[in-house]
C-alpha positions in Angstrom: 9.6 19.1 -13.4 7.0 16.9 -14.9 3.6 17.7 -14.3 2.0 14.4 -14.1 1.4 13.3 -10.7 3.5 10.1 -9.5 1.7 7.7 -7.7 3.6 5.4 -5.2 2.2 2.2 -3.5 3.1 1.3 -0.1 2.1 -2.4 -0.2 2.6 -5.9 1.5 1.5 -8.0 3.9 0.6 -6.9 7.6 2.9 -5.1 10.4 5.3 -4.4 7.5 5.5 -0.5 8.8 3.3 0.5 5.4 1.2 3.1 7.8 4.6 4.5 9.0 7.2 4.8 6.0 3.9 6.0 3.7 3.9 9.1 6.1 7.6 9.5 6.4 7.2 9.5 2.8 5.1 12.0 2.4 7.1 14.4 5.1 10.5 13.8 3.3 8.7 14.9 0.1 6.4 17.6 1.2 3.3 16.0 0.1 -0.2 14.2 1.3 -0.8 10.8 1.4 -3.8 8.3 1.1 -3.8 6.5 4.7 -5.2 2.8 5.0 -9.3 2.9 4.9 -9.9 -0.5 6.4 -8.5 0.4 9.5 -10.8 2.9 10.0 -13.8 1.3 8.4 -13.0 -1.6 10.8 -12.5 0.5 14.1 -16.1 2.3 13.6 -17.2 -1.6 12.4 -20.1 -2.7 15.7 -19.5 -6.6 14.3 -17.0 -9.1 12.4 -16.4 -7.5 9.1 -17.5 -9.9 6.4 -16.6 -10.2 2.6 -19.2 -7.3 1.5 -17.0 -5.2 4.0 -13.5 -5.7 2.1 -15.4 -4.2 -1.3 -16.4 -0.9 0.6 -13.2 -0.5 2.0 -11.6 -0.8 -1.5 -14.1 1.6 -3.0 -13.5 4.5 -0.3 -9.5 4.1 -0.4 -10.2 4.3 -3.9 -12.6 7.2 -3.4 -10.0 8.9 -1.0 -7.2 8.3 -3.3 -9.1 10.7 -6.6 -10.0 13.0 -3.5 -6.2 13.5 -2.1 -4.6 13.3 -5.5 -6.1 16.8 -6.2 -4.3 18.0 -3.2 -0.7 16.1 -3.7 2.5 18.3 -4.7 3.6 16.4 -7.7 3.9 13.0 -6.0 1.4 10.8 -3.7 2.0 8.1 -1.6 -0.6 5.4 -1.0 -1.0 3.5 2.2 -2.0 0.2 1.0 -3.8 -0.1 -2.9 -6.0 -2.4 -4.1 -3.7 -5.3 -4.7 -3.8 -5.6 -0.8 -7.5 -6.0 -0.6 -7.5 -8.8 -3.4 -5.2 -10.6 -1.9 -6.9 -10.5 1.6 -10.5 -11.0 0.2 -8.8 -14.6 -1.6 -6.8 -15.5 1.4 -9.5 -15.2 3.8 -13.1 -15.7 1.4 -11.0 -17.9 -1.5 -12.3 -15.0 -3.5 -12.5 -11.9 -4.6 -15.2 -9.2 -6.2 -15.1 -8.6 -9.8 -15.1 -4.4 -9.0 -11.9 -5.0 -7.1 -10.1 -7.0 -10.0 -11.7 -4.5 -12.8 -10.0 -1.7 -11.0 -6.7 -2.5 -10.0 -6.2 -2.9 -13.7 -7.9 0.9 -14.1 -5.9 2.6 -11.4 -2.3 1.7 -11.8 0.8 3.4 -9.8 4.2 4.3 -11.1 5.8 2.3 -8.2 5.0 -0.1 -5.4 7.3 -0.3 -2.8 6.7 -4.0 -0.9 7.7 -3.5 2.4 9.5 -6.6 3.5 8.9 -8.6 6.5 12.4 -7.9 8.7 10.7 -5.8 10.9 8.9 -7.7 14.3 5.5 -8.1 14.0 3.6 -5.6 16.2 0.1 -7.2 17.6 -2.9 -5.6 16.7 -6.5 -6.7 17.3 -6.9 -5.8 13.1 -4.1 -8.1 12.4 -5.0 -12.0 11.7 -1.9 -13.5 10.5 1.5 -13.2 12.2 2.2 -17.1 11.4 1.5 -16.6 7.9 3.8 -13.0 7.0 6.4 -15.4 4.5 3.2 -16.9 2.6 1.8 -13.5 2.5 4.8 -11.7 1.2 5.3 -14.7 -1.7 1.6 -14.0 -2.9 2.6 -9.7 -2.7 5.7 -10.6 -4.6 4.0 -12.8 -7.1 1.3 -10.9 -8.1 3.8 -7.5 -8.2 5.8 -9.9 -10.7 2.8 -11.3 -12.7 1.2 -7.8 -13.4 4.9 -6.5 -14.6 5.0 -3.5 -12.8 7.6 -1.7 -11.3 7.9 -2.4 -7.8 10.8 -2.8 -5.4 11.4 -4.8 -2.2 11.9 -2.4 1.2 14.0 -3.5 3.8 15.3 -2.1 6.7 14.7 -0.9 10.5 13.7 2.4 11.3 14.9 5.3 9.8 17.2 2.9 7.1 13.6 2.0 6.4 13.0 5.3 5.0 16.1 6.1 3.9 16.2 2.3 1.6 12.7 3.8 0.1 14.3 7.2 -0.5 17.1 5.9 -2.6 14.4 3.5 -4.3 12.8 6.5 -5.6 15.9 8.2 -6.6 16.4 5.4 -8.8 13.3 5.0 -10.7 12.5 8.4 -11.3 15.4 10.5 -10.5 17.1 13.1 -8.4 15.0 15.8 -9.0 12.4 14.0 -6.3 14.8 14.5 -3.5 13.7 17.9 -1.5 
């Protein structure tokens, strides 16, 4: 097998089952994963979380990232990256800190899997924008296609979830990632 470690991207717009699928991931393959920082920065958060707020977050899931990657078994899986903070930071501030733009172009992944939005939203006091999951996905699917870099759509309920990011896999980088 290759030694280089394959990084996978579980991206897209909120209640898209990212959390979920990037830990079924990481099961199916016997692996770690990174989970989502702002959800816990934001739980232990005594106020509103404000602009300054969404660069922390994207500097400790990018600091937990380098930390798990040393652990992974040949492949990680990434709830959320920082494509997802730039896009909220310019959706809700119209902007979005130079750091954050600087290093989504230094720390790349060999796939992002957009999860799509057929699954029902799920209400969540963290989650702002259930009217808004179509415009969200467009701006996700944009940017995936401006940057040019692999990425492929995720559909599905439940387990065919899974089992439609399974096969993705399969395809990009072979059998020989199937346990």
């Amino acid at each position: 097998m290759n030694s280089k470690l394959l990084k996978i991207a579980v991206t897209g717009p909120e209640s898209t089952g990212k959390s979920i699928l990037t830990e079924q991931l990481a099961h199916h393959y016997h692996t770690n994963f990174v989970p989502e920082y702002a959800r816990e920065y934001i739980d232990k958060l005594q106020r509103p979380y404000n602009q300054e707020d969404i660069l922390v977050i994207a500097q400790n899931q990018i600091l937990n990232e380098h930390t798990l990657e040393k652990q992974a078994n040949q492949i990680i899986f990434c709830d959320t990256e920082l494509i997802v903070t730039k896009i909220w930071s310019e959706v809700k501030y119209s902007s979005c800190d130079p750091w954050i733009l600087k290093t989504i172009l230094e720390n790349p992944y060999d796939l992002y899997l957009l999860c799509n939005i057929d699954i029902p939203w799920v209400d969540d006091p963290q989650r702002e924008h259930p009217q808004m999951r179509e415009y969200l996905f467009n701006l996700y699917f944009r940017e995936l296609t401006d940057r040019k870099v692999s990425f492929a759509i995720v559909n599905g309920l439940g387990m065919r979830r899974l089992h439609n990011a399974v096969r993705i896999i399969e395809k990009y980088f072979g059998s020989r990632w199937n346990p």
